[in-house]
C-alpha positions as CSV (number, residue, x, y, z in Angstrom):
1,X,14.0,-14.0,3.2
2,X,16.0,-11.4,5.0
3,X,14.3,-8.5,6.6
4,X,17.3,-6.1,6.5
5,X,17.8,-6.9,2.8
6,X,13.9,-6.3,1.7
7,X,14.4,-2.4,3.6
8,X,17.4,-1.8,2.1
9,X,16.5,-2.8,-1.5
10,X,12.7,-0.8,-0.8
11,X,14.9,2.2,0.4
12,X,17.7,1.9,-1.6
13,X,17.1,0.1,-5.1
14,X,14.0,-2.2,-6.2
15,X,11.9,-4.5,-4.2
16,X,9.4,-7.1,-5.2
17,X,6.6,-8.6,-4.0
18,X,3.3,-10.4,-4.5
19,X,0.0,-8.8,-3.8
20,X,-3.7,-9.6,-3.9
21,X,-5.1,-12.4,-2.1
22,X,-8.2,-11.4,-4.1
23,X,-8.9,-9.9,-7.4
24,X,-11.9,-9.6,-9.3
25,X,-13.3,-8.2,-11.8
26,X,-16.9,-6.0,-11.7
27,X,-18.6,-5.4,-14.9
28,X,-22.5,-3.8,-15.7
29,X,-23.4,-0.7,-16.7
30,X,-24.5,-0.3,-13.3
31,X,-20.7,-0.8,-11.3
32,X,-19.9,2.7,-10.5
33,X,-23.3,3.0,-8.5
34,X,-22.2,-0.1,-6.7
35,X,-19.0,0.8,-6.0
36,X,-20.0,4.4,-5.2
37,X,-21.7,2.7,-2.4
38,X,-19.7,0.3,-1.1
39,X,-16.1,1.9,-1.0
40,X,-15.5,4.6,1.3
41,X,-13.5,7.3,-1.9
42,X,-16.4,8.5,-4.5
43,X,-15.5,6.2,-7.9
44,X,-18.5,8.2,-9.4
45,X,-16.0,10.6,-11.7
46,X,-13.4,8.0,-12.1
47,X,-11.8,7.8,-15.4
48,X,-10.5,4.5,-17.4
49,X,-6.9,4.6,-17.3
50,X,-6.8,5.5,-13.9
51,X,-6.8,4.0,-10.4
52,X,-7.4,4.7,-6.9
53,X,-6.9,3.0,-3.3
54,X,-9.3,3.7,-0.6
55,X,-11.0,1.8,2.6
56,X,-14.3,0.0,2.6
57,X,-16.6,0.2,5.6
58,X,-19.4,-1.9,7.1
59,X,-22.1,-0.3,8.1
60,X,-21.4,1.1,11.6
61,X,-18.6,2.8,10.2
62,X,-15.8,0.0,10.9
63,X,-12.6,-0.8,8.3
64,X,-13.3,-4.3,6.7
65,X,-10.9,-3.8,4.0
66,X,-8.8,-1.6,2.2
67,X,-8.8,-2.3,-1.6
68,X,-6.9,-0.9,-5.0
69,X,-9.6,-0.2,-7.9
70,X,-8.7,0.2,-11.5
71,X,-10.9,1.9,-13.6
72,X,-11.2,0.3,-17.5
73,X,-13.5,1.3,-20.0
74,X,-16.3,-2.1,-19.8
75,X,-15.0,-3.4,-16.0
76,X,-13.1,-1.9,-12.8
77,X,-10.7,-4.5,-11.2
78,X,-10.3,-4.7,-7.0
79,X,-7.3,-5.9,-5.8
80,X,-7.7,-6.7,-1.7
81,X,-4.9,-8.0,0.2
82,X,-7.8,-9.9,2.7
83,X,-9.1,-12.9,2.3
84,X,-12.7,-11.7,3.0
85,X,-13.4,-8.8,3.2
86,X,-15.8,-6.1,0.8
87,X,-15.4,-8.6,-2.1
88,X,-17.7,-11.0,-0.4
89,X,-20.5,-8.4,0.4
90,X,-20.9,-7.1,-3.1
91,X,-23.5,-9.2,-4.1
92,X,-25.3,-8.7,-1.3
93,X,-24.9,-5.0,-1.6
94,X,-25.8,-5.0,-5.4
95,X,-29.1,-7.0,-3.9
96,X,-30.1,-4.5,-1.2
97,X,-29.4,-1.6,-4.2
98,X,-31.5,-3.4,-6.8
99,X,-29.2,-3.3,-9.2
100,X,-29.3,-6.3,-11.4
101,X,-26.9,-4.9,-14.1
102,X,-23.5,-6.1,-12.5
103,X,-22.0,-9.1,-12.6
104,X,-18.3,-10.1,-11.0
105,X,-16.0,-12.6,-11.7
106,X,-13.3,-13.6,-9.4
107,X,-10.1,-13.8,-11.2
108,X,-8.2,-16.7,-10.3
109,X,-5.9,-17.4,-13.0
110,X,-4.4,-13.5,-12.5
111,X,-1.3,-12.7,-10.5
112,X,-0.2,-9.2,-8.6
113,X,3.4,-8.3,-8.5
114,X,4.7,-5.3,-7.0
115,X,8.1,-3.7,-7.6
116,X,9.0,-0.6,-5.3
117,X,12.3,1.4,-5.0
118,X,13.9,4.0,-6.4
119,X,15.2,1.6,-9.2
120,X,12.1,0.1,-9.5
121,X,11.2,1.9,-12.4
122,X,14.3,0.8,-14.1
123,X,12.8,-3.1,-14.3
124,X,9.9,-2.4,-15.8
125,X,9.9,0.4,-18.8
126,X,10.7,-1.8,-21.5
127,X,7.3,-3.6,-20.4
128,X,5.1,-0.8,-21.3
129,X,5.5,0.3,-25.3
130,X,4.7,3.9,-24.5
131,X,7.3,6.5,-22.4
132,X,7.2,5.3,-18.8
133,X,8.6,8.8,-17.4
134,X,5.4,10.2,-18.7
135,X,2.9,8.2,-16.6
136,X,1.5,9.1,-13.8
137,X,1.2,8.4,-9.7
138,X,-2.5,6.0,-10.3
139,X,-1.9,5.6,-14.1
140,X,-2.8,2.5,-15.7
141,X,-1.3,1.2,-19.2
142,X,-1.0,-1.8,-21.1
143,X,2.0,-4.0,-20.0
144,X,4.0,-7.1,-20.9
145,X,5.0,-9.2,-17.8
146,X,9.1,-10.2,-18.3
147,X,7.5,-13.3,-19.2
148,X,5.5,-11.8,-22.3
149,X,2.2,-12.4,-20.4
150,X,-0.2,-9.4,-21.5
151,X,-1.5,-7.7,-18.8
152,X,-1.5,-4.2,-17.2
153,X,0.8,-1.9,-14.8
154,X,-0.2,0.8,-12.6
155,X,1.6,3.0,-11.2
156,X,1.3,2.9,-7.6
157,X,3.0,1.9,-3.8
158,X,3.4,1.8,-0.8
159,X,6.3,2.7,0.4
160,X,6.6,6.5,-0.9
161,X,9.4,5.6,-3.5
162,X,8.5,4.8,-7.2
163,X,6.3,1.8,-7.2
164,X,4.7,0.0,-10.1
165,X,2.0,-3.0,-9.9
166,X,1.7,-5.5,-12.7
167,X,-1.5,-7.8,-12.9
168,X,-2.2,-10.0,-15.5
169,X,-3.2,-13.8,-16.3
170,X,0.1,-15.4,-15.7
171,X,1.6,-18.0,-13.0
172,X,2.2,-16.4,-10.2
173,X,5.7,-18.2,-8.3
174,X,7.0,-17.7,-12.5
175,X,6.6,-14.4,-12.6
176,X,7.0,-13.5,-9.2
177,X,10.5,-15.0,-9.9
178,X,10.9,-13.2,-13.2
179,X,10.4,-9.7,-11.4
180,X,12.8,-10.8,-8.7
181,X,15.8,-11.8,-11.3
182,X,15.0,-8.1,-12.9
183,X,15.7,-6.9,-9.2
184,X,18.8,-8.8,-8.4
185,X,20.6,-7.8,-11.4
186,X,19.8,-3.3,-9.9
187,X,20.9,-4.6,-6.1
188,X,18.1,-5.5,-4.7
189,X,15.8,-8.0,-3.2
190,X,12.9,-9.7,-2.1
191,X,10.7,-7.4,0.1
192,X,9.6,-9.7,3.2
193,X,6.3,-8.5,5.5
194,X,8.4,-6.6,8.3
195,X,10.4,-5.0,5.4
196,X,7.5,-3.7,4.0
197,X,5.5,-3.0,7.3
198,X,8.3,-0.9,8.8
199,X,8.4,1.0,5.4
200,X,4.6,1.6,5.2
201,X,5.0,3.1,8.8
202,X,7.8,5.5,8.1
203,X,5.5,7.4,5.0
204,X,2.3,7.1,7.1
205,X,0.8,5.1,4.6
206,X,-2.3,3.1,5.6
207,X,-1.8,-0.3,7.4
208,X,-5.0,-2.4,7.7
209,X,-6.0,-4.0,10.3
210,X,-3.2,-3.2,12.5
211,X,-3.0,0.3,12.6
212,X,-7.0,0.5,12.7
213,X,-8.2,-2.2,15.3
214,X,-10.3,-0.7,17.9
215,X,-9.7,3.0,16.8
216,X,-12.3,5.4,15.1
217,X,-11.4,6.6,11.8
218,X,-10.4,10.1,13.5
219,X,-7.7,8.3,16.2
220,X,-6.2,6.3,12.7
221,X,-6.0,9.6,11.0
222,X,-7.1,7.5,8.0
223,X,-10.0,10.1,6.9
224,X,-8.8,10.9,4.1
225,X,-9.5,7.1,3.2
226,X,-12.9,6.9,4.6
227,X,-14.4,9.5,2.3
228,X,-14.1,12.6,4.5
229,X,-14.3,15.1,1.2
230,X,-17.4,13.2,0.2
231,X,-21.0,14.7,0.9
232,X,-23.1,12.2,-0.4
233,X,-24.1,9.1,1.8
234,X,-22.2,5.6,1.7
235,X,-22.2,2.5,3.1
236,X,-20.6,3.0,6.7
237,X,-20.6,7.0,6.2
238,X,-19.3,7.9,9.6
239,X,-20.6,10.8,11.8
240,X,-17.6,12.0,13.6
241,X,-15.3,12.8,10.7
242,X,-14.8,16.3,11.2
243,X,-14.6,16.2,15.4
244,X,-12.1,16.7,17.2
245,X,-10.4,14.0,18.8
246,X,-9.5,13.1,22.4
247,X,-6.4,10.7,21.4
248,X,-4.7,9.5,18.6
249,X,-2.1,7.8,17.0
250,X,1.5,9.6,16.3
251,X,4.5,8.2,15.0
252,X,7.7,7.5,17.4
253,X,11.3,7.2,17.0
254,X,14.0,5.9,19.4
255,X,16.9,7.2,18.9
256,X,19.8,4.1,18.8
257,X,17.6,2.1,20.5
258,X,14.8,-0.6,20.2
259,X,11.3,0.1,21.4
260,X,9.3,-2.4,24.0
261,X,6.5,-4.0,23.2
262,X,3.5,-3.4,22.2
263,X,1.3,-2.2,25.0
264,X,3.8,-0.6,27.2
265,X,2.8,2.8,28.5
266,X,4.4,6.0,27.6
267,X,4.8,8.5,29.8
268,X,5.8,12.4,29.9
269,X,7.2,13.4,32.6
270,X,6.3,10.0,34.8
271,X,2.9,10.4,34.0
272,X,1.2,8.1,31.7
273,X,0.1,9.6,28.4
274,X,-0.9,6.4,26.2
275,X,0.6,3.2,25.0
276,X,2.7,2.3,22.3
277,X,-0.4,0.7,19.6
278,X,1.7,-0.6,16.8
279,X,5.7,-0.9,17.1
280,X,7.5,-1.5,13.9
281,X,9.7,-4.6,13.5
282,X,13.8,-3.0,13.7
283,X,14.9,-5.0,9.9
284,X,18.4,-4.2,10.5
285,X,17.8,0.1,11.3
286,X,19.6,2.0,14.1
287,X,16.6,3.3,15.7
288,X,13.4,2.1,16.8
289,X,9.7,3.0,15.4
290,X,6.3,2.6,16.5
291,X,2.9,4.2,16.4
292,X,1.8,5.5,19.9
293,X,-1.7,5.8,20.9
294,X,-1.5,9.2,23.1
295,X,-3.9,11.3,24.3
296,X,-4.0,14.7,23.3
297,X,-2.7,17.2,23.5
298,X,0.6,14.7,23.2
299,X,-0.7,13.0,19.9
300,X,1.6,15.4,17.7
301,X,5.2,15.6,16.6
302,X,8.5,17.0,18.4
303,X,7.8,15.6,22.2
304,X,10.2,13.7,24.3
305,X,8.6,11.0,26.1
306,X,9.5,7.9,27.3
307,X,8.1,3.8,27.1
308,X,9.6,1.5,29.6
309,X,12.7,3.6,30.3
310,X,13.5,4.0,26.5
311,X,13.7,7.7,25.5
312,X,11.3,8.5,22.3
313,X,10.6,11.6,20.3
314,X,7.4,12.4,18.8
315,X,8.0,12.5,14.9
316,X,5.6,13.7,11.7
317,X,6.0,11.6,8.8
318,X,7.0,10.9,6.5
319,X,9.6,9.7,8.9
320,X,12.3,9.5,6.3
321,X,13.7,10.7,2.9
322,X,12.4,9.0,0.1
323,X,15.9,8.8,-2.4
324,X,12.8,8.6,-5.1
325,X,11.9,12.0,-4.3
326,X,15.3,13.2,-5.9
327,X,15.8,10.6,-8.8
328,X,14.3,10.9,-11.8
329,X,12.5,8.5,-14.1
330,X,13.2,7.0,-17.7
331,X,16.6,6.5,-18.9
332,X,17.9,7.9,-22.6
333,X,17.6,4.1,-23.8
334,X,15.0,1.7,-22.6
335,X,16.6,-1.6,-21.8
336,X,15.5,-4.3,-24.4
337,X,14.4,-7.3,-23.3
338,X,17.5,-9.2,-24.4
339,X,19.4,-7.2,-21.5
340,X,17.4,-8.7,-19.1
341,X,17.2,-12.2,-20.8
342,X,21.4,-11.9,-20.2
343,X,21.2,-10.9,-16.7
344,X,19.1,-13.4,-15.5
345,X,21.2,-16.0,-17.0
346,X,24.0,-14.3,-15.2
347,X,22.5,-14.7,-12.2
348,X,21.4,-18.8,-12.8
349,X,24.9,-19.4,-13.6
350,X,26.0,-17.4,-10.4
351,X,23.7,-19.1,-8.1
């Protein structure tokens, strides 16, 4: 995998890759009280069709996981890219609740592929049999995999270019593969974990655990995940929402240069004003990028400072300039699946 390669294609064309170490399925007439409780965004006006990502807390108030739900009319599917994390406390949740009509199913034989980019839509609208320009950011529809495996796609990401995720019972290294032959044939590639890390930082979206270990939910700036709209009580409902805080984490740039390590101090001025918390892996870009972990009133954008000797600028984000954010969806005639079936056997023959 080539980390310069995964950017580019997230940036430039279509990248794919495979989410969901867990998935499972909740069903009951009583799930939307359970998951009311147990994830951090109110589910309780949810609508089928739709889907929504948010953080789960324990309950001090910590992160322990940061899950996609997808609302259907008899079930709601979580998709958690953590081994264990709220999956594995639902029972015991449902217990403590007394709800008894639930029941959830781990689904084993389903796979998660994501496709991000600002082509990304192009690989994937002769999967769906209705108009993909007309669905929406958290949509869910019906969906083909390039395989013919039935399944679903939502419209979602990571990355803050088009993004689409496909579930479904299917092999996962097949269809994985299948997605990735769609890719090749628009220019792009296989998005590795520093490709998409680096890209997640840039558009501010959330990164868990690393960009939440030892902070409150207030020095993340991750509130709007933790249910800070919400006035009824939750699991892990934290207290200090609305305070002000004392430090924080802002976003960095080095201009033409790489950033030191994590840890090293930043200073303004020679004076220290917090550490760099979370610095971004380079994949192939000019300048260097981190999160900093500054007191205030330094926790905000447009200040020079420096870590280690290497001049930094405070910067808001998002960091870059989505080329999604000026391309438009849908094309005047869907691509059939017999296009596709005749670029991927291009691309066999060429390898």
């Amino acid at each position: 995998m080539d980390d310069a390669k995964g950017y580019q294609a997230i940036r430039q064309s279509v990248a794919v890759y495979r989410r969901g170490a867990r998935l499972v399925e909740v069903t009951g007439a009583q799930r939307g009280q359970l998951l009311t409780h147990a994830l951090a965004k109110s589910t309780e006006y949810a609508q089928p069709g739709t889907s929504l990502e948010t953080l789960a807390l324990d309950d001090d108030g910590r992160p322990i996981d940061l899950v996609l739900v997808i609302f259907e009319e008899d079930r709601a599917i979580l998709v958690s890219d953590v081994a264990s994390g709220v999956i594995d406390q639902l029972p015991a949740l449902a217990q403590s609740l007394e709800l008894t009509d639930l029941a959830q199913s781990e689904l084993d034989d389903w796979c998660a592929i994501a496709v991000e980019g600002p082509s990304s839509w192009r690989i994937v609208e002769d999967l769906v049999d209705d108009d993909l320009a007309s669905m929406t950011l958290n949509e869910r529809r019906p969906a083909r995999s390039p395989l013919g495996d039935a399944g679903i796609l939502v419209r979602t990401g990571q990355t803050a270019e088009y993004g689409y995720l496909w579930l479904g019972r299917a092999e996962a290294g097949p269809t994985e593969a299948a997605f990735l032959n769609r890719a090749l044939a628009e220019g792009g590639a296989e998005a590795t974990p520093d490709a998409l890390l680096r890209a997640k930082l840039e558009i501010n979206h959330p990164v868990f655990p690393q960009a939440m270990e030892g902070l409150s939910l207030r020095q993340a700036g991750v509130e709007w995940l933790a249910g800070s709209s919400r006035e009824d009580d939750y699991r892990g409902r934290p207290a200090e929402l609305g305070e002000p805080r004392s430090r924080g984490l802002v976003a960095v740039r080095a201009p033409g240069a790489e950033l030191p390590a994590t840890g090293t101090t930043v200073e303004a001025g020679g004076q220290p004003v917090g550490s760099l918390f979370l610095v971004a892996p380079q994949v192939g870009q000019p300048d260097g990028f981190a999160l900093a972990l500054l007191d205030a009133p330094f926790d905000v954008p447009g200040l020079d400072l420096t870590a280690g000797g290497v001049y930094l600028r405070t910067v808001s984000r998002p960091a870059v300039d989505p080329l999604s954010w000026s391309e438009t969806v849908g094309s005047s005639t869907i691509r059939s699946s017999a296009h596709w079936q005749a670029q991927e056997q291009l691309l066999n023959e060429q390898r």
